[in-house]
C-alpha positions as CSV (number, residue, x, y, z in Angstrom):
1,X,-39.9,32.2,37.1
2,X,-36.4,30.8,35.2
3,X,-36.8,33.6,32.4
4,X,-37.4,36.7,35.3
5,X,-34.6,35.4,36.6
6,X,-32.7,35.4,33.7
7,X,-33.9,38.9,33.1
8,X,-33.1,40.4,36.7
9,X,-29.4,38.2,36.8
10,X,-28.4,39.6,33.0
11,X,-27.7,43.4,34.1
12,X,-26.4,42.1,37.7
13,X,-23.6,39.8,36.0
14,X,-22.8,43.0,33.3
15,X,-22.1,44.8,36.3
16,X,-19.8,42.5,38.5
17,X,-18.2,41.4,34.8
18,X,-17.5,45.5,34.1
19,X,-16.0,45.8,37.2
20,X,-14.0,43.2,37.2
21,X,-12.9,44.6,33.5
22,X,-12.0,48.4,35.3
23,X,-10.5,47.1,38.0
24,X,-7.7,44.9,35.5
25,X,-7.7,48.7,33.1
26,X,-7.2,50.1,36.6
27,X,-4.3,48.1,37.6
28,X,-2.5,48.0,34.0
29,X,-3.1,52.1,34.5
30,X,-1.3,52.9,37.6
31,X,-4.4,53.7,38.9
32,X,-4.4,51.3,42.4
33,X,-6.4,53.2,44.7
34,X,-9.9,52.8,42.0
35,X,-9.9,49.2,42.9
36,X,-11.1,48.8,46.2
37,X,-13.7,50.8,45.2
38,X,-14.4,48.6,42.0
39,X,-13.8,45.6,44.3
40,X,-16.3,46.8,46.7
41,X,-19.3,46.9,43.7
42,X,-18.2,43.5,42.0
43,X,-18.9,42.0,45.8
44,X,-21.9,43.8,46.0
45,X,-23.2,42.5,42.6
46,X,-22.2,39.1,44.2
47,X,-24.4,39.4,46.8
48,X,-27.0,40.7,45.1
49,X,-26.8,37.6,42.5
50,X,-27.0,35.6,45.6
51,X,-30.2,37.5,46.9
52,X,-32.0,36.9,43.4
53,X,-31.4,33.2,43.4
54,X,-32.9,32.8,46.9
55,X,-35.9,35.2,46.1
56,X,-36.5,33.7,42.6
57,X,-35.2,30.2,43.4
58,X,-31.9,28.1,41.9
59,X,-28.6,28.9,42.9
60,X,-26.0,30.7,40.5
61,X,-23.0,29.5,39.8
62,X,-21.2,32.4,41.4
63,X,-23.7,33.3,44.2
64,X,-22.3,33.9,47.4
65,X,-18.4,33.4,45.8
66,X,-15.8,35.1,47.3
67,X,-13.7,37.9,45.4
68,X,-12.3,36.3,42.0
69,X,-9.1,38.2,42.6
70,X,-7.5,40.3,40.2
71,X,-4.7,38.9,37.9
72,X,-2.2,41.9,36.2
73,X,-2.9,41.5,32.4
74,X,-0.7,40.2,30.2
75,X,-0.6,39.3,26.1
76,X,-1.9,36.4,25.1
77,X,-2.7,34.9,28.6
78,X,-4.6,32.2,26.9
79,X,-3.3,28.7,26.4
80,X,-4.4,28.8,22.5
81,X,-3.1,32.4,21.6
82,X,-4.8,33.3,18.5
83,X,-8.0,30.9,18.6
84,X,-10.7,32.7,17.1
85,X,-13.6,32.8,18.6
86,X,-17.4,33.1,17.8
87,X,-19.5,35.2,20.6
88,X,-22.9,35.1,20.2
89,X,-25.3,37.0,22.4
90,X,-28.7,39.2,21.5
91,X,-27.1,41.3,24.6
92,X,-24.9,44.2,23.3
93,X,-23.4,45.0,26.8
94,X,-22.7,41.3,27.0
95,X,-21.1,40.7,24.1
96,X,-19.1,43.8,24.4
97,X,-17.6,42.7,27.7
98,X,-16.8,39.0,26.9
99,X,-15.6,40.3,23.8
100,X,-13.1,42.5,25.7
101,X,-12.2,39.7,28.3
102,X,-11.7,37.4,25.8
103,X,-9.4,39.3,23.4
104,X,-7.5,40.6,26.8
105,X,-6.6,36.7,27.2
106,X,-5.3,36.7,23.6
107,X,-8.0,35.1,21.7
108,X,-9.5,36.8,18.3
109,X,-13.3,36.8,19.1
110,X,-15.9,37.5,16.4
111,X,-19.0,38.9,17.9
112,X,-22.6,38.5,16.4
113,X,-26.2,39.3,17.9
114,X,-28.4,36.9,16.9
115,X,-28.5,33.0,15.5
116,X,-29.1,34.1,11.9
117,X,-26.2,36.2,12.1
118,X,-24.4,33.6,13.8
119,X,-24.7,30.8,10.8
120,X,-23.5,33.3,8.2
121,X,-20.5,33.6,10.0
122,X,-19.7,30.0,11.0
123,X,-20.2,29.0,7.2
124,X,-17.5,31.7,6.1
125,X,-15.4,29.1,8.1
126,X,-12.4,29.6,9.6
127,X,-13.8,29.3,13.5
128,X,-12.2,27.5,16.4
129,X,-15.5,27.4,18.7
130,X,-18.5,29.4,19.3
131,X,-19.9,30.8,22.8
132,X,-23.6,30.5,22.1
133,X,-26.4,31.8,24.3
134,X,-29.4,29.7,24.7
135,X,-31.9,33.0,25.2
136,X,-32.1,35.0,22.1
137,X,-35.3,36.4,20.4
138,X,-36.0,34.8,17.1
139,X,-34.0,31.8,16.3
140,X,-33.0,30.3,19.8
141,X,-29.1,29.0,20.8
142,X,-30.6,25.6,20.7
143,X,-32.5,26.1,17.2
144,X,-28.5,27.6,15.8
145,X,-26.6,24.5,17.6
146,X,-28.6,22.0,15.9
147,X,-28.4,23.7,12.3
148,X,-24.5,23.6,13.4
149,X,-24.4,20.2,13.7
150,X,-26.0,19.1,10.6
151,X,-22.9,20.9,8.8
152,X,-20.0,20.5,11.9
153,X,-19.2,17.4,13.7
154,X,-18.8,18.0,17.8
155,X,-14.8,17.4,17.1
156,X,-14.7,20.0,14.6
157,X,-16.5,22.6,15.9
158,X,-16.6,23.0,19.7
159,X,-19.8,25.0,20.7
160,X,-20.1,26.0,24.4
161,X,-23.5,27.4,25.6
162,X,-24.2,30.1,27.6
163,X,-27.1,30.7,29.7
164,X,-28.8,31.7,33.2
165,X,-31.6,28.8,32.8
166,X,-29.9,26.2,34.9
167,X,-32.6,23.7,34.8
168,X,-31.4,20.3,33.6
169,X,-33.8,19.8,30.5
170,X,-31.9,22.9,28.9
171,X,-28.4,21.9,29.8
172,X,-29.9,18.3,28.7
173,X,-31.2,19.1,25.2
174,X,-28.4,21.1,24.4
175,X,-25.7,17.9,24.9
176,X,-28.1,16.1,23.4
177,X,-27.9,18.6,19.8
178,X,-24.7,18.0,20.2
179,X,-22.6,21.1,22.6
180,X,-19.7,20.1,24.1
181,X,-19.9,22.0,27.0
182,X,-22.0,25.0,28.9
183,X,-21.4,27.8,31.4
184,X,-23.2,29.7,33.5
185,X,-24.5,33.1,33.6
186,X,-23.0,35.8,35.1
187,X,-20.0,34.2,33.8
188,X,-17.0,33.6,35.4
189,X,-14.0,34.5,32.8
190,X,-11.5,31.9,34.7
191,X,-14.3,29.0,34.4
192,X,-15.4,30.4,30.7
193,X,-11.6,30.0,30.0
194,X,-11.0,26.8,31.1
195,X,-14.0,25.3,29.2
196,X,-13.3,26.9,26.0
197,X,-9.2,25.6,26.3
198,X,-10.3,21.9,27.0
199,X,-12.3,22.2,23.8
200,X,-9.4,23.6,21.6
201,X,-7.4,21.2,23.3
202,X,-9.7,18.3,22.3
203,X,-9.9,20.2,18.6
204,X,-6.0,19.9,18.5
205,X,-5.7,16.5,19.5
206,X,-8.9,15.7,16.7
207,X,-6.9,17.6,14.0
208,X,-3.9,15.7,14.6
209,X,-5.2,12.7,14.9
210,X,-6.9,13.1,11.4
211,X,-3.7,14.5,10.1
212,X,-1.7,11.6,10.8
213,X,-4.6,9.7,9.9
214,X,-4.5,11.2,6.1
215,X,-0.4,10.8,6.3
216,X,-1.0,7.4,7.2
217,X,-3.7,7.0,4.2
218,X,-1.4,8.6,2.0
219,X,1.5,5.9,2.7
220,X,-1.1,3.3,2.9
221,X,-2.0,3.9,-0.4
222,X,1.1,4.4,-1.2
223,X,2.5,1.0,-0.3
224,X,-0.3,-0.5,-2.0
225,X,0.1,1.5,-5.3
226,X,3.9,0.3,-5.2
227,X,4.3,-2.7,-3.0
228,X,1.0,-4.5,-3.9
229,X,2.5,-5.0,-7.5
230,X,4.4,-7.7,-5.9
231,X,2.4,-9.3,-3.5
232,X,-0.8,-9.8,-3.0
233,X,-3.6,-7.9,-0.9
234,X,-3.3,-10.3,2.3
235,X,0.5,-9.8,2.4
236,X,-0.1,-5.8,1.9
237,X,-2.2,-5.7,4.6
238,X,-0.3,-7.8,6.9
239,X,3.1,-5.9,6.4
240,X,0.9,-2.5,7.1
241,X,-0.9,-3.9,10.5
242,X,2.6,-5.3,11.9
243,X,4.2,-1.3,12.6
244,X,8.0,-2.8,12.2
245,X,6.9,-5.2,9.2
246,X,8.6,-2.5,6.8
247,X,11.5,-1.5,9.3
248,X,15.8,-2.6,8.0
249,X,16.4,-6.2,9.3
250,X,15.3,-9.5,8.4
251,X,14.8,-13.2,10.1
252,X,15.5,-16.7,9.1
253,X,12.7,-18.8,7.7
254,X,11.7,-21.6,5.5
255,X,10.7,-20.7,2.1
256,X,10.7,-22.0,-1.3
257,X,11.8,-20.0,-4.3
258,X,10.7,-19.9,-7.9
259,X,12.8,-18.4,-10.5
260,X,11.0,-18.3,-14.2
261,X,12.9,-16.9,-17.1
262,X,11.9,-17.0,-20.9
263,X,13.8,-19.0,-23.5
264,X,15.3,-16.6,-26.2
265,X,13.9,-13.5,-25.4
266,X,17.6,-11.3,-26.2
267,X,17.3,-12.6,-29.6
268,X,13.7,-11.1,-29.6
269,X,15.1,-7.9,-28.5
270,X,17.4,-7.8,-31.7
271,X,14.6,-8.1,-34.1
272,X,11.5,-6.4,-33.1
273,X,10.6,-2.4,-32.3
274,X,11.5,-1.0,-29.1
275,X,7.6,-0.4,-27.9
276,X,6.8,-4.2,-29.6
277,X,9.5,-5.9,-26.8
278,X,7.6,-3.3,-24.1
279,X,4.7,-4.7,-25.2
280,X,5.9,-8.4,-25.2
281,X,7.5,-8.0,-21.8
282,X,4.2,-6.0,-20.4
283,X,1.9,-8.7,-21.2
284,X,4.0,-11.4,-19.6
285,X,5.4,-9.8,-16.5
286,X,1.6,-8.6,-15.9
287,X,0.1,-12.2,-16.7
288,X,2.9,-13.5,-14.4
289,X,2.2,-11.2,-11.7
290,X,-1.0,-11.7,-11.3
291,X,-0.8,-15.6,-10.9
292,X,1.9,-15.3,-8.3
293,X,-0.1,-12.9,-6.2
294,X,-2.9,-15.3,-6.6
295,X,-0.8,-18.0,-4.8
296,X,0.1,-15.5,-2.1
297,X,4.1,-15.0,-3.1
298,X,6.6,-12.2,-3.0
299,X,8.3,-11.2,-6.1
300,X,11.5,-10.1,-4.7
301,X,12.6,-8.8,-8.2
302,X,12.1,-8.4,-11.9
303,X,15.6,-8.7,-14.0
304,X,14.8,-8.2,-17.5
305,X,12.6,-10.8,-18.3
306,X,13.3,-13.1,-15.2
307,X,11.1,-13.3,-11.9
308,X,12.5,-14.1,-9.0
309,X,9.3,-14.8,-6.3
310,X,9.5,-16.7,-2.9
311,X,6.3,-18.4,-0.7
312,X,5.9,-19.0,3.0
313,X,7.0,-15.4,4.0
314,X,6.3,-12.5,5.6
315,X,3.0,-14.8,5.8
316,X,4.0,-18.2,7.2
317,X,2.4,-20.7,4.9
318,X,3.1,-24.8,5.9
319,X,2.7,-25.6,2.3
320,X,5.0,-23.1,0.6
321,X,6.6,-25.8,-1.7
322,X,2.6,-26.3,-3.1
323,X,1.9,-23.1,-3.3
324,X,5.4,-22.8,-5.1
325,X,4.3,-25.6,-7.0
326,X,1.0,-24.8,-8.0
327,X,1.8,-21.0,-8.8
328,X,4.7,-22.6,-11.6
329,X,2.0,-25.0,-13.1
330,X,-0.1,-22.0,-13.5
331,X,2.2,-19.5,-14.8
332,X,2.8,-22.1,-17.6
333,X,-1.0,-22.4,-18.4
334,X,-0.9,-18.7,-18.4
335,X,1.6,-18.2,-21.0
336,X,-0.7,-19.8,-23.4
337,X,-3.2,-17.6,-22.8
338,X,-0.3,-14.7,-23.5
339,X,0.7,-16.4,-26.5
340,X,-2.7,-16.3,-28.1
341,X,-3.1,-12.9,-27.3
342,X,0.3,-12.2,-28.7
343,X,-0.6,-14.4,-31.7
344,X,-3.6,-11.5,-32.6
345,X,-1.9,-8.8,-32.4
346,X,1.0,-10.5,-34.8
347,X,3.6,-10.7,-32.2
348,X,6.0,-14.2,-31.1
349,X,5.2,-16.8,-29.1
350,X,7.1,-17.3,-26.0
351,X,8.1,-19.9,-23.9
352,X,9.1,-19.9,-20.0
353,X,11.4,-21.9,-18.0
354,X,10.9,-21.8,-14.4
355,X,12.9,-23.6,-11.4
356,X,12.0,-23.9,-8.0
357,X,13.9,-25.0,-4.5
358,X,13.1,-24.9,-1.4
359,X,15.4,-24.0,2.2
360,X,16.3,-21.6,4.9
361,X,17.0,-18.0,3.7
362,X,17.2,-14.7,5.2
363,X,13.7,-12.4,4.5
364,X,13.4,-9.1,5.5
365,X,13.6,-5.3,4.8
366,X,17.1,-4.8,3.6
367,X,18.6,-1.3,1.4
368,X,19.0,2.1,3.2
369,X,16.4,4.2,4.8
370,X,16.6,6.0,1.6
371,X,15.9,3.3,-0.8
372,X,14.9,-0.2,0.5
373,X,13.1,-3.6,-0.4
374,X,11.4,-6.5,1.2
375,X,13.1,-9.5,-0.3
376,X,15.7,-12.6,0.9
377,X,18.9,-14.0,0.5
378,X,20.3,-17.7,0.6
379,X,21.4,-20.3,-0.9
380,X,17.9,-21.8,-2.3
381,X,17.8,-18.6,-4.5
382,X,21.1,-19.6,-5.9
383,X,20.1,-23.0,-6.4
384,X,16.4,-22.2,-8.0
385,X,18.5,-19.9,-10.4
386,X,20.5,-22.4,-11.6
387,X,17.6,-24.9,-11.6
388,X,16.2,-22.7,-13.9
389,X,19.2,-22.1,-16.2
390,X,18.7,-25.8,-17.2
391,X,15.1,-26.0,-17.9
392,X,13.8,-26.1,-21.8
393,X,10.6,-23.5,-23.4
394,X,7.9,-24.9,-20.7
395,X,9.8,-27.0,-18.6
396,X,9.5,-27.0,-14.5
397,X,12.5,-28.6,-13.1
398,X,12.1,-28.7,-9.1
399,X,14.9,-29.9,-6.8
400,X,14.3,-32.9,-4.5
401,X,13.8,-30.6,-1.3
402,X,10.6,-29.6,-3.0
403,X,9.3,-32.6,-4.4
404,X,10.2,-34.0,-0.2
405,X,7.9,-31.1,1.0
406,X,5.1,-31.2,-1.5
407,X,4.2,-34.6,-0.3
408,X,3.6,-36.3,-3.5
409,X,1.8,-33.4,-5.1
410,X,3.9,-33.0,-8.0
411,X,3.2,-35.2,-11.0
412,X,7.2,-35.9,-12.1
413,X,7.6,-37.2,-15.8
414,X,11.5,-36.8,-15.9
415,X,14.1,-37.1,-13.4
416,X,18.0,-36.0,-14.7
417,X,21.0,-34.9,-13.5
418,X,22.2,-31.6,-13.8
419,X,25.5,-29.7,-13.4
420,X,25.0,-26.7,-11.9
421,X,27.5,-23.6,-11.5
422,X,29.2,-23.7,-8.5
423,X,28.1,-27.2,-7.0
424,X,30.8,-29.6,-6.9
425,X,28.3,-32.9,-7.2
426,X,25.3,-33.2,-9.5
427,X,21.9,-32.2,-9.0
428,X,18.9,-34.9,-9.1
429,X,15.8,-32.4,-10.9
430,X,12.6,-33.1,-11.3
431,X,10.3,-32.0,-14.1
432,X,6.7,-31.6,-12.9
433,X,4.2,-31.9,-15.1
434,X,1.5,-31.5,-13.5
435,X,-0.5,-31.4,-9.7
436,X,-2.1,-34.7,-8.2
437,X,-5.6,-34.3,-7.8
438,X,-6.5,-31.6,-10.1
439,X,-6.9,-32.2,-13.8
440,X,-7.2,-28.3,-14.3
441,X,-2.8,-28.1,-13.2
442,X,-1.8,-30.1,-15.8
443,X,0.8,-29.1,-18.1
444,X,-0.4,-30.4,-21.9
445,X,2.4,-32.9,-23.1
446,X,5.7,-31.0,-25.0
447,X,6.0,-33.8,-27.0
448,X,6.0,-33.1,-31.2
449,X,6.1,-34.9,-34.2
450,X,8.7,-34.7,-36.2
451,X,8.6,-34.7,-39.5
452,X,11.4,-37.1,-41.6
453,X,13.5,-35.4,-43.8
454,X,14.6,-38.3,-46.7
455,X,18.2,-36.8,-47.8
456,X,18.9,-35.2,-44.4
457,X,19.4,-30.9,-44.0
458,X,23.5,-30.3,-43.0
459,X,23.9,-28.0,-40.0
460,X,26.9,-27.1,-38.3
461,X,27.0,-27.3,-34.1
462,X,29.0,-25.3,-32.4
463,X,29.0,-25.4,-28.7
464,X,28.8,-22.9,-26.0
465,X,31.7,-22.0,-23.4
466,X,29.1,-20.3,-20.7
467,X,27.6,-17.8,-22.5
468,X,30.2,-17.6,-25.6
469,X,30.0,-19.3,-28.4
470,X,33.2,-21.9,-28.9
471,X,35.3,-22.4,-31.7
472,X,34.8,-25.8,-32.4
473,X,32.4,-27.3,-34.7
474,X,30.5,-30.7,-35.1
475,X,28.8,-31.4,-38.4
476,X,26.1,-32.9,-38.2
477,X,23.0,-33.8,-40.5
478,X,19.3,-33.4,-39.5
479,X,17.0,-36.4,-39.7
480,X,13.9,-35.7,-38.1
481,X,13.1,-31.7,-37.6
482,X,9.8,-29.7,-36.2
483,X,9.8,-25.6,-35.2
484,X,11.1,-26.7,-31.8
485,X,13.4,-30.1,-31.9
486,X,15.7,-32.0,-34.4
487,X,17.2,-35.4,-34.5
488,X,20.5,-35.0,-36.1
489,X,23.6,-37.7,-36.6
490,X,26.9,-35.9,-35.6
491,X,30.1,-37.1,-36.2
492,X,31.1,-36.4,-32.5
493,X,29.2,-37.4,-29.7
494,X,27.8,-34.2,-27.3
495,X,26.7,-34.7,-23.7
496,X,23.4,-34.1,-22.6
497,X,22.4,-30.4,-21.7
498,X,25.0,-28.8,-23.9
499,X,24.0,-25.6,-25.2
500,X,24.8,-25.2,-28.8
501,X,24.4,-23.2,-31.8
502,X,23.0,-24.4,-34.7
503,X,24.3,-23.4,-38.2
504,X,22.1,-24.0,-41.5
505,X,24.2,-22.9,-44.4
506,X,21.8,-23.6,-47.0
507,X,23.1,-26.9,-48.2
508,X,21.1,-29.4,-49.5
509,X,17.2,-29.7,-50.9
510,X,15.6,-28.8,-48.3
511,X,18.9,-25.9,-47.1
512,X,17.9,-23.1,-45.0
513,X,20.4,-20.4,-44.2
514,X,20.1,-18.9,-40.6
515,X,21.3,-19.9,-36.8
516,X,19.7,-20.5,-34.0
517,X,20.5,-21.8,-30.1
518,X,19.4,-24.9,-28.7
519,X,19.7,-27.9,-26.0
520,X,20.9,-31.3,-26.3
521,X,18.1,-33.4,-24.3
522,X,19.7,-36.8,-25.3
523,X,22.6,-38.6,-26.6
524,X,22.7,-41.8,-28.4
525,X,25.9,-43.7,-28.4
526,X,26.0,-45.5,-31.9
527,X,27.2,-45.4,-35.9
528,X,27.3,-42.3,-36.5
529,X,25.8,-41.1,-32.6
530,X,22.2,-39.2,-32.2
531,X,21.4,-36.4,-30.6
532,X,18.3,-35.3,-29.6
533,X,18.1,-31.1,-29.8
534,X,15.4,-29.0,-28.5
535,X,15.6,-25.2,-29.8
536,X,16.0,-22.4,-27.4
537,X,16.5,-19.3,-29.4
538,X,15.1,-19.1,-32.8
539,X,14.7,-15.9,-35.7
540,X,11.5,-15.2,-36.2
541,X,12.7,-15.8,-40.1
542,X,13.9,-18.9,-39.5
543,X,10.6,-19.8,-37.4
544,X,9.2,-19.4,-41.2
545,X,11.3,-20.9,-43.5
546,X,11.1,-23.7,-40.5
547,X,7.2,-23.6,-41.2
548,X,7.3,-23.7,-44.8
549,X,9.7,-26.4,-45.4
550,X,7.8,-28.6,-42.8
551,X,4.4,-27.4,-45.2
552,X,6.1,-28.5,-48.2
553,X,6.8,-31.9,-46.8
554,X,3.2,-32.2,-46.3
């Protein structure tokens, strides 16, 4: 009974949908006095739709309707000028007219006879949605939707059907194969209208969303590509959940800072190839990198071959000074392991001084909107910097904030006092050698034996004003002498922590000719007075005429 129906409501609907059509042409014409008469046959195909549904049973959507009304036709009436649309209908009369109601509203409408047809088109691409009769001979609208939908999600590809069964299993199925809406028959252009514009509507808001969806991938990966070489993953993705993490300000927090420089590396610089020191610098600043991001700091900065890294922020971490801590211990086990690749592939050994304090600084997003960091400013980056200026080749010299808010953590096997740059009052360090409670953070002792040298190798000291070398000298004999420290008797006493270079003119036995930078560490007070040196900067040619006269000596 549905499909006679269908069959007796089909040429009804063309007929109320064709005059509805002539009476619009007749009005855009200047030809008025046609539509009454056109008026008077779309109400009687009205009423005759109305007729068939109480003969045949169901009830049409438009049975029994009053006139539609006529609306003077203008370009592009349609909400989404331009959408194209897909019209399929085994029908020709039918597609004909929709075609020509559609396209009056401004759409582009592509118009195909059967589901075959229908899927070569759709997979030329280029669709907006599809109007897609459930009746057809052949391959049914509900057969071509589901084919659609293995290829088109429902946001993609809006597919409206079209039919005069109005029983619920059809409409049913069909939402269940995935349409986003139906009409229908005869259809009602107004209502057909409004269901095809909520589904472009959807299909706009679905493409922007997954355009700013790929722009916010793109930036994602973006800030991970260049940002996560500083941090690590859990900071990453907390600055990209939080929407004003990466925004221009800053707060105050408690953090503790870790500066770590290497000993001698300009004088590297001066001796080897350009893409050797790239090489050098790769492997340690990678090395380096890694073990901070494994303790969950920032590295606010690279200068040269100095890190400057903080803990306890944008992530608030209680125990930043461990974590500070810890991270230094490890960076100096981890220089070994850089050393011995360095040693097979023929370049130097380096060494690392790192210093660490620990305060209230300013952290935050700070630059231009054009070009802008996260980092922080304070004092106990000042202070950690100047820690660190005082620290020997594998030394970790701490303030006594850090050692206070590590809890007894640190293993400390030196306390001094140190002079810093722009302190009035000295500075109690520690050095930490090592992390209570776990044997694997503890630094192997510096300590070397030094070899005795019977008639003594003459030197020349000459100390440092800052970073220039003075004009005074101080000579002085060497009595006990490895690659990395001398005992030497002076003939003027020096005070601890004076930097000062260290002249061999070739004198004596055992003379080696060359310079090199190092330390005083101690001072002995005596008949001729002691010092205790420990090298900071040495030649790799001195390193082996250091290593062969020690060989010689057995």
């Amino acid at each position: 009974m549905r499909r006679l129906r269908h069959a007796v409501r089909t040429p009804i609907g063309q007929i109320v949908g064709y005059s509805e059509l002539l009476q619009e042409d007749a009005l855009a014409g200047g030809r008025g006095h046609w539509i009454g008469d056109l008026e008077r046959i779309r109400q009687a195909g009205l009423d005759l739709l109305a007729l068939v549904d109480r003969i045949l049973g169901g009830e049409g959507e438009n049975g029994g309707d009053a006139p539609l009304g006529i609306r003077p036709p203008t370009a592009a009436r349609g909400r989404t000028p331009g959408a194209r649309l897909l019209v399929v209908d085994d029908e020709p009369a039918n597609r004909d007219l929709l075609s020509r109601r559609l396209a009056a509203e401004g759409y582009e409408v592509v118009a195909v006879a059967d589901g075959h047809s229908a899927l070569h088109r759709i997979a030329q691409g280029g669709l907006d949605a599809v109007l897609l009769d459930v009746v057809m001979p052949g391959m049914s609208g509900l057969e071509v939707l589901e084919s659609i939908r293995r290829e088109h999600e429902v946001t993609r590809l809006p597919v409206i059907l079209a039919t005069a069964l109005d029983g619920s299993e059809h409409i049913v199925e069909g939402l269940r194969l995935g349409a986003n809406d139906y009409v229908t028959k005869p259809l009602d252009l107004p209502t057909v209208q409004a269901r095809i514009e909520c589904q472009l509507a959807a299909k706009r808001a679905h493409d922007e969303i997954s355009r700013l969806a790929q722009q916010l991938e793109i930036r994602n990966a973006f800030i991970r590509r260049v940002f996560g070489r500083y941090v690590s993953n859990e900071v990453v993705d907390a600055l990209l959940e939080e929407p004003g993490a990466l925004e221009l300000g800053g707060e105050t927090r408690e953090v503790t800072v870790l500066v770590a420089d290497l000993r001698g590396f300009s004088s590297l610089t001066a001796e080897r190839e350009a893409n050797e020191v790239l090489t050098l610098l790769n492997n340690y600043l990678g090395a380096m990198s890694e073990v901070i991001q494994a303790h969950h700091g920032i590295i606010d900065d690279f200068f040269g071959d100095g890190i400057l890294a903080f803990f306890g922020a944008p992530i608030a971490h209680a125990d930043h000074a461990s974590r500070a801590l810890r991270c230094a211990v490890s960076m100096q086990l981890a220089l070994q392991d850089v050393n011995r690749r360095n040693e097979s592939h023929g370049l130097p050994e380096l060494e690392m001084g790192i210093g660490i304090d620990t305060g209230r600084v300013i952290v935050g997003s700070m630059g231009s909107e054009r070009r802008s960091k996260y980092g922080a400013i304070g004092l106990p980056l000042n202070l950690a910097s100047r820690i660190e200026s005082c620290t020997l080749g594998g030394e970790i010299l701490v303030s006594e904030r850090v050692i206070e808010a590590a809890r007894g953590e640190a293993v400390v096997d030196l306390v001094r006092e140190i002079h810093p740059k722009g302190f009035e009052t000295a500075l109690r360090v520690h050095r930490v050698a090592g992390i209570s409670g776990n044997d694997d953070l503890q630094l192997p002792s510096s300590q070397q034996r030094l070899a005795v040298l019977a008639q003594g190798l003459p030197v020349r000291l000459v100390p440092l004003e800052g970073k220039r070398v003075g004009d005074d000298e101080v000579p002085g004999l060497i009595r006990e002498l490895s690659t990395s420290a001398a005992r030497i008797e002076c003939d003027e006493p020096l005070a601890e922590m004076t930097d000062v270079r260290v002249v061999f003119d070739g004198q004596g036995a055992d003379g080696l000719r060359g310079a090199c930078y190092a330390k005083v560490v101690s001072a002995r007070d005596g008949e001729p007075p002691m010092l205790a040196l420990r090298f900071t900067t040495r030649p790799a040619r001195l390193i082996d005429d250091l290593r062969r006269l020690l060989a010689g000596l057995g």
